[in-house]
N, C-alpha and C positions, 0 to 999 in steps of 0.2 A: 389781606393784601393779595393773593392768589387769586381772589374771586374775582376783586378789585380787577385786577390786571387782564383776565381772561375776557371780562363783560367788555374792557374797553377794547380791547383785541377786534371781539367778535363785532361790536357798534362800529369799528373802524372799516372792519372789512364787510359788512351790509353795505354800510354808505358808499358802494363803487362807483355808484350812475349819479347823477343829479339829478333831483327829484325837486320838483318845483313846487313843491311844500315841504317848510322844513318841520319834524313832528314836534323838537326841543324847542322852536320858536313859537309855534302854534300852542304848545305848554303854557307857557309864558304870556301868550294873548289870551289865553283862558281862563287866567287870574277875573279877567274885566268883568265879564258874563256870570262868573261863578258867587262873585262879588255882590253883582246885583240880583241874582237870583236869591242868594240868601238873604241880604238885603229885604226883599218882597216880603220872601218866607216869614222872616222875621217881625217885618210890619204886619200883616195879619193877624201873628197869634197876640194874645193880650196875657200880661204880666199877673197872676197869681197875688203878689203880694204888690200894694203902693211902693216905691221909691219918693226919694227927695226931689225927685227932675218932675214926676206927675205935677208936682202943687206949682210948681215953676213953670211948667210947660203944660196947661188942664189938656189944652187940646188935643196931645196924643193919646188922652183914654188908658195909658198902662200897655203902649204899643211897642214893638220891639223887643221882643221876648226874647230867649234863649232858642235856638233851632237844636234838638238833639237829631244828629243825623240817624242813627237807631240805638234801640234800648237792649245791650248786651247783657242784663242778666235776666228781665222776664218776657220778652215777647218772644213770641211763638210764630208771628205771622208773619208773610212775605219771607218765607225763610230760602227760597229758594233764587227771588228777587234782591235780597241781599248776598248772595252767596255768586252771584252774576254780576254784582255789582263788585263784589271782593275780583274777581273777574279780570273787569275793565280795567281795573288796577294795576291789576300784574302786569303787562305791559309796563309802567313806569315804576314799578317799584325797585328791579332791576338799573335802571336807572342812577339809583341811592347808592350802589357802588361806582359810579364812575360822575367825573369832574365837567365832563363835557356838554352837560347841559347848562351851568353857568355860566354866562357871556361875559365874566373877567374872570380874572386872576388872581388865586388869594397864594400868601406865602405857604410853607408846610404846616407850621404850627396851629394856621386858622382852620385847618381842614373840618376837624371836629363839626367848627361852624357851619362850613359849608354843606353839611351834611343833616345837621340839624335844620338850616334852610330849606334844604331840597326838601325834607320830610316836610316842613310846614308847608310848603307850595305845594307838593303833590297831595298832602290831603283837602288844602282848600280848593284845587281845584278837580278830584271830584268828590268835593263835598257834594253840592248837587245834584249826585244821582241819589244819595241815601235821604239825602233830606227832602226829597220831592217822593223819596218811597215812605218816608214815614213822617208827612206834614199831617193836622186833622183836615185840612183845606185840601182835600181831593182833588177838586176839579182844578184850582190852583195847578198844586203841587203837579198835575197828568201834564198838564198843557207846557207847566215852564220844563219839566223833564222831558216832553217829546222834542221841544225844539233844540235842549242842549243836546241830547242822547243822539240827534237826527244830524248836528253841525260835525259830532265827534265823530260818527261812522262815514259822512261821505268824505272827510277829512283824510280820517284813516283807509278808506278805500281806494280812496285816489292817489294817497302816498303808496300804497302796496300792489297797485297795479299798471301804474306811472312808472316806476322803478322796481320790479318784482326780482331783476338777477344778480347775482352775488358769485366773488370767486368759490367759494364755500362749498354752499349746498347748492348752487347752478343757477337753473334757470327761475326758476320758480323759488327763490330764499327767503325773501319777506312775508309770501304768502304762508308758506309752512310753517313762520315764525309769529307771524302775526293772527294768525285764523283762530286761535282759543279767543282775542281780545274782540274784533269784530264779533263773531258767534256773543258774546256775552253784552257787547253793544244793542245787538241784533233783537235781543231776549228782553235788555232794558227797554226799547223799543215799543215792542208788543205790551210791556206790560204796563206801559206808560197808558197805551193807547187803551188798554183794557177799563184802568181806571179811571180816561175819562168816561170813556162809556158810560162805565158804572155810575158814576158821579151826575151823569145827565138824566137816565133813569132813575134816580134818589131826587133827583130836584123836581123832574116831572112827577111823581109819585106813582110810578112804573114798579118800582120796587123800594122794600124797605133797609132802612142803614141797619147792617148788624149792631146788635146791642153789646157794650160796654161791658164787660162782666172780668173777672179777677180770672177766672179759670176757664181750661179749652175746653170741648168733649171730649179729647182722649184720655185728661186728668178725669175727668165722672167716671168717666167709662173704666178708669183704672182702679178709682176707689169704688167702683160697685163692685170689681169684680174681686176686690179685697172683703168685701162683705158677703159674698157668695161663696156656700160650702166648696168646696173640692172636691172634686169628683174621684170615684174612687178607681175608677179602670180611665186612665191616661190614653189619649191617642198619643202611641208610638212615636219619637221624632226619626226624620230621616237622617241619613248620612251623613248629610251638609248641616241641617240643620245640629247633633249631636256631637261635632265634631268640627265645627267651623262658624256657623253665626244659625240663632234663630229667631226670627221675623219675630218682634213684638207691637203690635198694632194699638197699642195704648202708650206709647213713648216716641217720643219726639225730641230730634236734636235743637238744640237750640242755633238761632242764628248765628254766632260767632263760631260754634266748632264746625259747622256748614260750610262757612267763608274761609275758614282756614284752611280745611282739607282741599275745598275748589283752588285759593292761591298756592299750599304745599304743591299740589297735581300741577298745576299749570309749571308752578317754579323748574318744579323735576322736567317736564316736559323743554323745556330753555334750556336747561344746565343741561340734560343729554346731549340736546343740539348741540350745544359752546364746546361740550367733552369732545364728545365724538367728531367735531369740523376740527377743534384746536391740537387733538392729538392725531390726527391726520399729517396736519400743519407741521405738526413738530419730529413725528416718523421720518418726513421728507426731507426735513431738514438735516435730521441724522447722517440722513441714506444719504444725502450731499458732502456730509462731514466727512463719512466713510469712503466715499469714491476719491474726496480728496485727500485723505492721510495713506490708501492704498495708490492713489497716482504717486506722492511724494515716495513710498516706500520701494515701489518699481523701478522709479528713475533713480533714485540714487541710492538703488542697489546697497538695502541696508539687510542689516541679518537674518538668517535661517529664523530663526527664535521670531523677532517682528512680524515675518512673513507670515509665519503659521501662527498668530494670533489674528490672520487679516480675517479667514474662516469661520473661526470658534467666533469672530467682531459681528461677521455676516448674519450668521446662524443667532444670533442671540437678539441680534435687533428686529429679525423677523420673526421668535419667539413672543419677544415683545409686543411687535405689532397686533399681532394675531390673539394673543392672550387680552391684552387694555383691552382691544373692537368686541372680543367672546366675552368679557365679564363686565362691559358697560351694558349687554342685555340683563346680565343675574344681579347687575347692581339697581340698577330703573326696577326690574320687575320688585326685587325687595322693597325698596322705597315704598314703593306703591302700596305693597302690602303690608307695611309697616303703616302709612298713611288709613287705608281701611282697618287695620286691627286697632290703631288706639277707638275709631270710632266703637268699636266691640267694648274696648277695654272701658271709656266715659262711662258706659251704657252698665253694666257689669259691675263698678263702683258705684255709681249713684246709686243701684236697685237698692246694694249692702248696706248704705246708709240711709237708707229708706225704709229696710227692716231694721236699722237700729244696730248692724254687725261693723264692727269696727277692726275686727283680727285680722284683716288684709293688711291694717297699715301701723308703721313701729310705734311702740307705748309711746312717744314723746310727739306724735303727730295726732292724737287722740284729743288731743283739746287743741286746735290753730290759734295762733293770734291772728284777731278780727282784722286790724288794718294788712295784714300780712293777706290775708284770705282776699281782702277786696281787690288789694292791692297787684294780688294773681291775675285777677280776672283781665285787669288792662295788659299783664305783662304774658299772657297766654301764646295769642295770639301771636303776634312777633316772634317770641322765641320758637314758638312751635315749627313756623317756618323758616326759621334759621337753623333748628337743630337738624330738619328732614335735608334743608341744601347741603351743610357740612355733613350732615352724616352719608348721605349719597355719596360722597367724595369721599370720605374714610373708608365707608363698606368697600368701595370702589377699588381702593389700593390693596387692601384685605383680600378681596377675590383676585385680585393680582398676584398678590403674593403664592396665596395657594396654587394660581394654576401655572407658574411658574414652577413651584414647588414639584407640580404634576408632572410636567412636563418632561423636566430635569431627569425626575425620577421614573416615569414610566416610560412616555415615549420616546424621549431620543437614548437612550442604553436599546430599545428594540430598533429605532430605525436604523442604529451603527451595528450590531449586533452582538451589543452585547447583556442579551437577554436570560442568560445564566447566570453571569455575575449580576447581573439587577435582581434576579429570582432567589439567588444566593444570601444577598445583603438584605434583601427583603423579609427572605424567610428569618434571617438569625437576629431581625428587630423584634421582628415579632415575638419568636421563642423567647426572647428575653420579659417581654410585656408581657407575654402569655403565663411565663413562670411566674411575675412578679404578682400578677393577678391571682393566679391561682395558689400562691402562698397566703396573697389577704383570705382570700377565700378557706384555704384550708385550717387557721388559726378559726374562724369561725365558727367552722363545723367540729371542732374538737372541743372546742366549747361546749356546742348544742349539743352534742352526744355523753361525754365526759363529766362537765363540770357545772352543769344547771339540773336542779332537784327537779322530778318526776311532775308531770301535771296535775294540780290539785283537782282538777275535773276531765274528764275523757271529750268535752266539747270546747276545752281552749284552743285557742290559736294555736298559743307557744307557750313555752315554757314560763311558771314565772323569774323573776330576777332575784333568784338566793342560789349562794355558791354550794358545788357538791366536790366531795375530795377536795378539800382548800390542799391538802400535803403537795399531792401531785399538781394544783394548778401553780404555785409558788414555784414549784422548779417549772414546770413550761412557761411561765410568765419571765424568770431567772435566763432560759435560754433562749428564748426568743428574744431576748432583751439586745441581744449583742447584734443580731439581724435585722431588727426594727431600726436600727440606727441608722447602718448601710440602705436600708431599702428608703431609709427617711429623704434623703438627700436625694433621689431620684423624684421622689412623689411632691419636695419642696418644690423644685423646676418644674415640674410638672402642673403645679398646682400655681406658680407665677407663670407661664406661658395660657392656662386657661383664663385665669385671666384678663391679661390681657385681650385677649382675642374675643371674649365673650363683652369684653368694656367697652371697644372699640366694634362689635358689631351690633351692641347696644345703646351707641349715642344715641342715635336720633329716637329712640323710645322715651320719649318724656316720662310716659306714666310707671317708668321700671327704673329705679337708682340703678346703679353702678360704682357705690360705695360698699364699702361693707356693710355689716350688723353693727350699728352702735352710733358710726357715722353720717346716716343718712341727710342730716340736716346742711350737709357739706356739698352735697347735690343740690346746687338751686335750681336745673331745671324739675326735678324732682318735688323741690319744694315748692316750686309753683303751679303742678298739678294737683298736688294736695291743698294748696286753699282754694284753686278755683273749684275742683269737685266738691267742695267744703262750703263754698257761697254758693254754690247752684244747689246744693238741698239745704240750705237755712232757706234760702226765698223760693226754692222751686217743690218745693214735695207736695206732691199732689193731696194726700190727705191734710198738711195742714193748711194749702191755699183753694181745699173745694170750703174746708171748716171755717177761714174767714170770709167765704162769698158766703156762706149761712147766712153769719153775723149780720154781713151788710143788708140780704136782702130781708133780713126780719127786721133790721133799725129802720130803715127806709123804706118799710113794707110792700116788698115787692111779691105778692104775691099771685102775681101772672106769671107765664110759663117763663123759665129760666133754663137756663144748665144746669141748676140743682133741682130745678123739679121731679128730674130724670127718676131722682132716686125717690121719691112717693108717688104710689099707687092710686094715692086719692082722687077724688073727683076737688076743686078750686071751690067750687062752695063747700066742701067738710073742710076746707084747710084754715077757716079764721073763727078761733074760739070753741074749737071744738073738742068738749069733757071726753068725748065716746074715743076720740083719736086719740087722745092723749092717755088715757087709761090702756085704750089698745096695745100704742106705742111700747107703753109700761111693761103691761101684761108679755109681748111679745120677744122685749128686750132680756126679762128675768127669765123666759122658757129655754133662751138659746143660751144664757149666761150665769146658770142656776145658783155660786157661790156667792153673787151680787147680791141675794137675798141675804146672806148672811150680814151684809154691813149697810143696810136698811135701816133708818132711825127707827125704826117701832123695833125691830131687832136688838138693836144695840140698847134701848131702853128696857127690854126683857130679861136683858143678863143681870137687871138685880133684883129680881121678881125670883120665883120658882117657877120651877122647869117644867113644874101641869098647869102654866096662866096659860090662856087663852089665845094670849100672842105667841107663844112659843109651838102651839099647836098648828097655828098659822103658819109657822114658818115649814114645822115639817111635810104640814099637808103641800105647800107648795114646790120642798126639796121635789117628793113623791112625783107631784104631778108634771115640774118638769122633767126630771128621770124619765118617770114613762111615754112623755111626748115626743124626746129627743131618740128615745129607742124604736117609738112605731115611725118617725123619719128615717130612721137608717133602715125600716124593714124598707116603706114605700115612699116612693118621692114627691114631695109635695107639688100640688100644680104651680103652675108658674106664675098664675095673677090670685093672690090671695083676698076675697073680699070682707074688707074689712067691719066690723061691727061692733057694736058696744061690750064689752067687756065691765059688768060689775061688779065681776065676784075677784077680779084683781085690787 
C-alpha cells in the first residue's frame, strides 16, 4: 500500500505540463501492433505435433505455433539483449502499483483484478521485443522488432523532451527518470538491426548460420578443464579477487538472473528518485506544521513547558531531515550491492552442486520437490525484485534508526556540551559489556587451563574433550550457576535485538533464510532460491549436457567439427571405426585411473581362478605400469598434443 501510494504520488507530480502524447494511452494502442506481430510470429513457425483443426483446416500446414518469448531455463544467448529488454520494461512495471493507467473505474474489492490485468497487458505488450529476439525466423523477427523498438523510442523521446520539467527533480524530471528505458530501447534497436544484417548475409551465403548444438564453448571449455590435472603452484589471487569476486571465464549467467539484476538496478534506481523527491515533500510539509503550531503557540501565549518543546520540535525535525537524505546514499549503495553479491552467491551454489556438495543447504532441502523446483524458476524472478524494492525501504528505516541513534548519542550531548556526561555514560556501558564479555571469556580459560586433560600429542590444536579435576569443576560449574542466570537475561535481549536487526537487514537476500535452524521451509523466498538453483543444475550442468551432445552427435553421426570435438585430438579420418583409437582410449583411460582395472571383466573373471593365472599377472603388470607412468608425469609434464597410436599390448 506504501509503494502503491508513493508511485501514484510521484506519476501525479511528473505529469505537471501536458505533454501531447499520453504514455498510459499509447500503452493501450500498443495492444494492436503487439497483437499482430505475434500473430506473424506465430503463423511462421509450424506446429511439432498434428492437431484436430490441421485435418479440418489442411491448408495451414501445422501453422500458428506457440511463440515462446525466451527460454528461462537453458539458453545461453542474447543474454544480454534480453536483460535490455527486461529493461524497456521497467518503465511499466512500476506502473502495476498504481490504478491510473486504467481508463475506468473498478470498485475496492475488484482491485486484485485490476492488477492482474495490467500484468496481462503489459506483458503482451512487450511481448514483442523477446519474441522477435528469440523467433527461428531472423530476418522476420529483425525487421518486425526494428519497427516496434523504432515506434516505442520516438514515442518515448518525444514524451520526455516535449515535457521534461516536474516540481520535483526540476528541470530535466522525466529525463532523469526515464533515460535507463530509452538507453535499453536504444540497445534493442541496434540489435534488432544487427540481426538483420546477420540474417541477410546467411541468405546470400556471405556467412554461415551457427550450428544447433545442446552445449556452449564455455561448458567444453569447463569440462576440459575438469579433465585437466591441476597444477601444482597456483597463480596467486588478488585482493579483490580473494576476498570479493573471482572472474570465472567458463560460466555464464543465464538470461533470467541477467534481467532481473538489470530490472532489480533500474527498480532501485526509481524508488531512490520516489524516496528521496517524496521525503523532501513530506520534510516541508512538517516545517509548515511546525511554523504553524509555533505561530498558534506565540499568539496565544501558551506555556513555559509548550514553548520550550517548540526547539527540542525544531532540532529533531532537522535531525531527521539530514539523517533519511545521509542514509538513502548507505541504503541504494547496499541494494546494489546486495543485487551484485547474489550474482556471486548463484555462481558459488551452483559450482557445490556441480561437485556434488550439498552441506551449504539444511538436511530437508537435500532432495527438492520437482514441481516445487520448476515452479521456482517462474516465481524467481518477481520476487526477487520485490524483495530488493522492499528491502531497500526496510534497510532504509534501519540506517535511520541508527543514525538517529548516533546522533542522539554522539553529536548533539557535544554540540550542547555535554561531552563529559556522554563520555561518562558511555564509558560505564561499555565496562559493563566489557565485564560481561570478559567473564564469558574467563569461564573459558579456566576451563582450558584447569579442567581438560593434557594433549595426547604435542602437534594438537587443542586439548581433547575429557574432563580433568571433575571435584573442582562441580563446584565452579555449582557457583557459576547463580551468575549464569543473571548474565542469561542480558544475553536473552541481546540476542532478540540481533536478531531482529540482522532479519531486517537481510530481507532482501533471497539466497540467505532469516529463520532459524530447523525452520527454514517457513522462508519462501528462501525456498524459492533453492529450487531454482536446484532446476538450473538438473538441466544446466555442463558435464552432463556436453555427455548428452556426445549421445546426439554419435546417434545422428555427426562426425564433423562440433563443440565436442574440442575435446579429441584426432585427426576426422581416425575418428570412424577405429580399433587403434579405441584400444588407445582404453589403454589411456586405465593409466590415469589405475583401480579401474581392478573391476574389468577378465578381472572379475580371475577371482576364481588362482592368483599365478595369467590374467592375474596381467593385472599386476598393468597396476605396475600405470604406477610407474603417473610417477614420471609428476617428475615431467607431458606435451600438450599427445599423438596418438596404436596400442596392442592394452
Amino acid at each position: 500500500m506504501m509503494i502503491r501510494n508513493q508511485v501514484e504520488h510521484a506519476v501525479s507530480k511528473v505529469q505537471d505540463c501536458q505533454s501531447e502524447i499520453s504514455m498510459e494511452l499509447f500503452l493501450h494502442l500498443s495492444l494492436i501492433p503487439a497483437v499482430v506481430i505475434v500473430g506473424v510470429l506465430s503463423f511462421l513457425q509450424k506446429r511439432v505435433t498434428r492437431l484436430g483443426i490441421d485435418h479440418r483446416l489442411p491448408f495451414l500446414r501445422g501453422r500458428f505455433a506457440i511463440v515462446v518469448p525466451l527460454d528461462t531455463i537453458g539458453s545461453l544467448s542474447n543474454r544480454w539483449s534480453y536483460g535490455f529488454a527486461f529493461g524497456a520494461v521497467s518503465s511499466s512495471v512500476l506502473l502495476l502499483f498504481s490504478e491510473q493507467y486504467i481508463p475506468f473505474t473498478v470498485p475496492p474489492w475488484a482491485r486484485v483484478i485490476v492488477y492482474l490485468v495490467g500484468a496481462l497487458e503489459v506483458g503482451l505488450v512487450y511481448f514483442p521485443f523477446f519474441a522477435c529476439l528469440s523467433t527461428p525466423f531472423r530476418g522476420a523477427g529483425a525487421l518486425l522488432g526494428i519497427f516496434y523498438s523504432l515506434s516505442w523510442i520516438i514515442v518515448t523521446v518525444w514524451d520526455t523532451f516535449t515535457c521534461p520539467s516536474g516540481k520535483i527533480l526540476g528541470k530535466y524530471q522525466k529525463l532523469i527518470i526515464q533515460w535507463p528505458c530509452i538507453l535499453s530501447l536504444i540497445f534493442l534497436l541496434g540489435r534488432f538491426v544487427y540481426m538483420l544484417v546477420k540474417a541477410v548475409r546467411i541468405h546470400v551465403q556471405e556467412e554461415q548460420e551457427d550450428p544447433e548444438e545442446l552445449n556452449d564453448q564455455h561448458q567444453v571449455q569447463h569440462v576440459k578443464r575438469l579433465l585437466r590435472k591441476t597444477p601444482e603452484h597456483r597463480k596467486p589471487l588478488s585482493w579483490f579477487q580473494s576476498r570479493w569476486y573471482e572472474w570465472d571465464p567458463y560460466f555464464k549467467f543465464p538470461n533470467r538472473i541477467i534481467g532481473t539484476v538489470i530490472i532489480s538496478l533500474i527498480g532501485l534506481y526509481t524508488m531512490t528518485l520516489a524516496d528521496y523527491s517524496l521525503s523532501n515533500v513530506a520534510f516541508d510539509q512538517v516545517d509548515r506544521w511546525k511554523n504553524t503550531l509555533k505561530h498558534l503557540v506565540t499568539s496565544c501565549n501558551q506555556t513555559e513547558a509548550l514553548g520550550a518543546m517548540i526547539p527540542q520540535l525544531e532540532e529533531f525535525i532537522d535531525v531527521a531531515r539530514k539523517s533519511w537524505l545521509a542514509t538513502t546514499i548507505f541504503a541504494s549503495l547496499n541494494s546494489v550491492a546486495y543485487c551484485f553479491h547474489v550474482l556471486a552467491c548463484y555462481r558459488k551454489h551452483l559450482k557445490r552442486l556441480w561437485r556434488g556438495q550439498k552441506g551449504f543447504l539444511p538436511d530437508k532441502f537435500h532432495k527438492p520437490n520437482s514441481a516445487v523446483s520448476v515452479a521456482s524458476i517462474a516465481r524467481y524472478s518477481g520476487w526477487q525484485i520485490a524483495f530488493t524494492l522492499w528491502g531497500y525501504l526496510i534497510v532504509h528505516f534501519v540506517h535511520f534508526l541508527f543514525a538517529l541513534l548516533l546522533v542522539y548519542g554522539l553529536v548533539i550531548p557535544i554540540q550542547h556540551g555535554r561531552a563529559l556526561s556522554m563520555l561518562s555514560n558511555l564509558g560505564i556501558a561499555l565496562l559493563s559489556i566489557g565485564l560481561v564479555i570478559a567473564l564469558v571469556i574467563l569461564q573459558v580459560v579456566l576451563v582450558q587451563i584447569f579442567f581438560l586433560q593434557d594433549k595426547l600429542s604435542p602437534t594438537d590444536k587443542q586439548k581433547p574433550l575429557a574432563l580433568n579435576n571433575r571435584k573442582a569443576f562441580h563446584c565452579f560449574n555449582y557457583f557459576f550457576f547463580f551468575y549464569n542466570v543473571v548474565m542469561g537475561i542480558s544475553n536473552c535481549i541481546m540476542r532478540l535485538l540481533c536478531s531482529i536487526v540482522t532479519g531486517t537487514w537481510l530481507v532482501s537476500r533471497i539466497d540467505r533464510t532469516i529463520m532459524q535452524r530447523g525452520y527454514e521451509n517457513m522462508d519462501a523466498g528462501y525456498s524459492t532460491w533453492i529450487g531454482m538453483i536446484f532446476a538450473d543444475h538438473y538441466h544446466n550442468n555442463p558435464a552432463m549436457v556436453c555427455f548428452c551432445q556426445l549421445l546426439v552427435s554419435n546417434t545422428l553421426e555427426r562426425h564433423t567439427a562440433s563443440a565436442y570435438s574440442t575435446f579429441s585430438n584426432v585427426p576426422p579420418e581416425l575418428l570412424v571405426n577405429s580399433r587403434a583409437r579405441r584400444r588407445w582410449m582404453l589403454c589411456y583411460t586405465l593409466l590415469r585411473n589405475p583401480h579401474l582395472i581392478l573391476l574389468r571383466k577378465h578381472h572379475l573373471s580371475s577371482l576364481h581362478t588362482s592368483s599365478s593365472s595369467p590374467q592375474s599377472d596381467t593385472v599386476v603388470q598393468a597396476c605396475v605400469m600405470a604406477s610407474q607412468t603417473q610417477s614420471r608425469q609428476a617428475e615431467s609434464e607431458l606435451p600438450p598434443e599427445i599423438t596418438i597410436t596404436p596400442a596392442e599390448d592394452c
